[in-house]
MARDO-123534 format. One line per 5 residues: their letters; for each residue x negated, y, z of C-alpha. Coordinates in pm, whole numbers. Example, Ala and Ser with C-alpha at 12.3 -4.5 7.8 and 13.67 -1.06 7.14 Angstrom:
2
as	-1230,-450,780; -1367,-106,714;
END
This chain:
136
xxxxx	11513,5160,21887; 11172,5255,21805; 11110,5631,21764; 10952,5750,21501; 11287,5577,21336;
xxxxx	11543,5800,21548; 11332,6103,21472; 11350,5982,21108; 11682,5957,21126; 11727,6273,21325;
xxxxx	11541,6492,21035; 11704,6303,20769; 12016,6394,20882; 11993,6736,21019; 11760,6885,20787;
xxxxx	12035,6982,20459; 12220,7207,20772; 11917,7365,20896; 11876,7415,20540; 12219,7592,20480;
xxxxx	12187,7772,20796; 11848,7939,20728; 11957,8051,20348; 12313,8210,20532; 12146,8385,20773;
xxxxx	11894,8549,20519; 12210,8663,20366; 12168,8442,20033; 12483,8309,19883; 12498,7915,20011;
xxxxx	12392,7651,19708; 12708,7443,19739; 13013,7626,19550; 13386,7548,19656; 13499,7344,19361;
xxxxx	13763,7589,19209; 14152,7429,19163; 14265,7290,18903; 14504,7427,18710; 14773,7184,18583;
xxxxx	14894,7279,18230; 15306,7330,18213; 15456,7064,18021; 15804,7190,17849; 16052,6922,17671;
xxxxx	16255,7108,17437; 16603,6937,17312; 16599,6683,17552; 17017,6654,17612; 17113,6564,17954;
xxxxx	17532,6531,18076; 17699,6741,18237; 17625,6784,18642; 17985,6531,18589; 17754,6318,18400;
xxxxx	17918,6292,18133; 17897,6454,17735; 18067,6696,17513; 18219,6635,17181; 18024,6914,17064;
xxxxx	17727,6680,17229; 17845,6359,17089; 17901,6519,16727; 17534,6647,16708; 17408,6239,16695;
xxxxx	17568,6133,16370; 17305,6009,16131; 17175,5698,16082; 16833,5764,16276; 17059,5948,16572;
xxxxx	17422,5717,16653; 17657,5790,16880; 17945,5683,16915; 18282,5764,17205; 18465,5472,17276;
xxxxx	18771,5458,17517; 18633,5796,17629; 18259,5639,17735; 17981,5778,17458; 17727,5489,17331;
xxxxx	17353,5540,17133; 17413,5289,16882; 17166,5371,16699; 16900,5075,16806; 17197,4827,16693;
xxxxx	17296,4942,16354; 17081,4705,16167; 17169,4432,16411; 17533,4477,16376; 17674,4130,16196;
xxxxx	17867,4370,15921; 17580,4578,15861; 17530,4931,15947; 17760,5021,15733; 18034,4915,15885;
xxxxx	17920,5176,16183; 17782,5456,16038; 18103,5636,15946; 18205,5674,16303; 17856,5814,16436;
xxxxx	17903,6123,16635; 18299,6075,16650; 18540,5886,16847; 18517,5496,16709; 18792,5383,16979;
xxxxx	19040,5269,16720; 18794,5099,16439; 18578,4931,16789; 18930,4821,16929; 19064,4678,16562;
xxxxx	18748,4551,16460; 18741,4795,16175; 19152,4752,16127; 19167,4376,16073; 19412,4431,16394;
xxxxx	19170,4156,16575; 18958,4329,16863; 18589,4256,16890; 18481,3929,17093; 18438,3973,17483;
xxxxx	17990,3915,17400; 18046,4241,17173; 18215,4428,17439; 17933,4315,17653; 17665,4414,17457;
xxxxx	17817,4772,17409; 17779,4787,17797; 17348,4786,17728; 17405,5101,17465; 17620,5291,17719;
xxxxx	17492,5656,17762; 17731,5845,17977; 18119,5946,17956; 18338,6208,17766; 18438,6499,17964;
x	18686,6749,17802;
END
């Protein structure tokens, strides 16, 4: 290698910590400041409901969701967010709405008291709307 290219490289190189040396030794404060940490704002979600450590919900819990925009519903002791499905239900939302936040195990079970239980593809779709069970 030729040099004039080491030396070069040798100054190139070197020359920023001679640099930084020289300006600490005369006392000055060095040019290059620690970048200072960041400071990561708190984030705080505020009515988000979570069950129990039993993970399951209250009946004070379930009764808070019943509204049209907020539906939940207990059946056979298992609570369900219906509300995503109330316009897709066949018989309307109506047919729903009056059971939101309360136990809908009998009207589910009867298919509204026509004594005829919903089909086994309704009792499978419930299964995607499933949220977490009762506890007393």
């Amino acid at each position: 290698m030729n040099k004039k290219l080491l030396v070069g490289l040798f100054i190139t190189l070197l020359a920023p910590l001679l640099l930084f040396l020289v300006s600490r030794s005369n006392g000055d404060e060095p040019t290059v400041k620690p970048k200072e940490e960041a400071v990561l704002p708190t984030i705080v979600v505020q009515n988000q409901e979570r069950p129990s450590q039993n993970n399951g919900y209250t009946l004070q819990s379930v009764s808070s969701h019943d509204s049209e925009t907020d539906c939940w519903l207990l059946i056979d002791e298992k609570v369900y967010d219906v509300t995503s499905y109330l316009g897709k239900h066949p018989a309307g939302a109506k047919a729903i709405l009056p059971y939101c936040g309360g136990d809908a195990t009998t009207a589910f079970n009867t298919r509204g008291g026509s004594d005829e239980g919903h089909s086994s593809k309704a009792i499978d779709l419930l299964a995607n709307y499933y949220v977490g069970n009762l506890v007393r």
